[in-house]
C-alpha positions as a printed Julia matrix, in Angstrom:
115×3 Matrix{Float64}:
 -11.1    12.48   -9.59
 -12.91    9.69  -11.85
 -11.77    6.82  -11.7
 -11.0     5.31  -15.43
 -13.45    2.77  -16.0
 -11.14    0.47  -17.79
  -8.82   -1.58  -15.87
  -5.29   -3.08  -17.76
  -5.3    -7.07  -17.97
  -3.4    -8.16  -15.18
  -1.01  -10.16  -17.87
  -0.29   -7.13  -19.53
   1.07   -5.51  -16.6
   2.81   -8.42  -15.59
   4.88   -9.02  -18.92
   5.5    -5.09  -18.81
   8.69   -5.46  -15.93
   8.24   -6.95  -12.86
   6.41   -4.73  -10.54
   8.1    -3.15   -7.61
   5.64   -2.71   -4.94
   6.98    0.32   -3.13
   7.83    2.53   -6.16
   4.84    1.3    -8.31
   2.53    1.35   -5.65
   3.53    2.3    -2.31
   5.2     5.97   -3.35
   2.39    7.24   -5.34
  -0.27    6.68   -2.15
   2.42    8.4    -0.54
   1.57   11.37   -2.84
  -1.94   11.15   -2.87
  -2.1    10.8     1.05
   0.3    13.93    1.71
  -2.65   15.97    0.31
  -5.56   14.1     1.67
  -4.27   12.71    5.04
  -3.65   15.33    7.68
  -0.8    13.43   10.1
   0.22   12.04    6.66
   1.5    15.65    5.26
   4.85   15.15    6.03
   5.34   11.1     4.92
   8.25   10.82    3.23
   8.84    8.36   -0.06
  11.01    6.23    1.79
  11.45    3.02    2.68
  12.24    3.52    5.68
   9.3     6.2     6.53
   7.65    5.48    9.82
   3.63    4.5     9.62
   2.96    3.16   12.85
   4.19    4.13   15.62
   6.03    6.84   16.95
   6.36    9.48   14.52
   3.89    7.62   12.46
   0.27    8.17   11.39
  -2.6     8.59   13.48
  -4.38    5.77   13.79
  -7.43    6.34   11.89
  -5.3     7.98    9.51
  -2.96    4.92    9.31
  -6.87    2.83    8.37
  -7.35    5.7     5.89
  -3.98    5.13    4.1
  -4.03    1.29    4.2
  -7.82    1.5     2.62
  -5.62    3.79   -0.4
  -2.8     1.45   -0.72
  -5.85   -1.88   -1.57
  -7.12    0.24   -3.71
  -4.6     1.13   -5.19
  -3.25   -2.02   -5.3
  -6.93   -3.45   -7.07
  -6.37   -0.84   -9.85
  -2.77   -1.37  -10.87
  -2.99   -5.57  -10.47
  -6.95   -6.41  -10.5
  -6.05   -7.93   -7.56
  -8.4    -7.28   -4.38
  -6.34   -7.78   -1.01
  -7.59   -6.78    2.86
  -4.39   -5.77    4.19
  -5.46   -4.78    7.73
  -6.79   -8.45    9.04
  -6.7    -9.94   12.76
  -3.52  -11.53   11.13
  -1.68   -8.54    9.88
  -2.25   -6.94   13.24
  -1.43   -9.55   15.57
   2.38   -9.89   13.91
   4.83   -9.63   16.23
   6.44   -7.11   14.05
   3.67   -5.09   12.47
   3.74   -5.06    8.61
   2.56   -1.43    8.83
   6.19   -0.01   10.89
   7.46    1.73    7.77
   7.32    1.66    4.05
   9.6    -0.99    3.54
   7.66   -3.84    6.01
   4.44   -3.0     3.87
   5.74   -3.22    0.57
   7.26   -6.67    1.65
   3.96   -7.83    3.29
   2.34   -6.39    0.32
   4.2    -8.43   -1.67
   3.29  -11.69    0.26
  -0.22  -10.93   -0.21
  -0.05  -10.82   -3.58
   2.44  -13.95   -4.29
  -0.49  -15.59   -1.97
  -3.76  -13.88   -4.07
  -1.78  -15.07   -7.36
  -0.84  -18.36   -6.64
């Protein structure tokens, strides 16, 4: 759909509660991606929910989804992250497993983007 044209102050949303990155953000790309992404239809809002991997995503599905979550992340926090960099992807343990290693490395990007 549109996309609302007017985006909350970041300050607002941060004296609101403290954010939790997979619920806030993570879970509804989840949603959005069940009906848009086609080896995404059966994700699960989990933390544990595989994204790479087996039983995961296909991989230019995986792209697809990551490309939802930094935008999704730009609209709730105003904050503008590339989550799939030579850096991401060259971890020994790839921030993109499951649900619960992205909203953690989602979280590091944005402690590092706000400081």
């Amino acid at each position: 759909g549109p996309r609302p044209s007017v985006t909350p102050p970041a300050a607002a949303l941060r004296s609101r509660r403290p954010m939790n990155v997979l619920t806030d953000l993570l879970y509804p790309v989840v949603a959005e991606a069940r009906e848009s992404v086609p080896s995404a239809a059966e994700l699960a809002a989990a933390p544990a929910s595989v994204l790479f991997g087996t039983g995961g995503l296909a991989s230019l599905d995986l792209v697809r989804f990551i490309v939802m979550v930094e935008e999704k992340v730009e609209d709730e926090t105003g904050v503008q992250l590339t989550l799939a960099s030579d850096q991401a992807l060259s971890r020994r343990h790839s921030p993109f497993a499951t649900l619960q290693s992205l909203a953690t490395y989602v979280e590091e990007c944005l402690a590092e983007a706000q400081a």
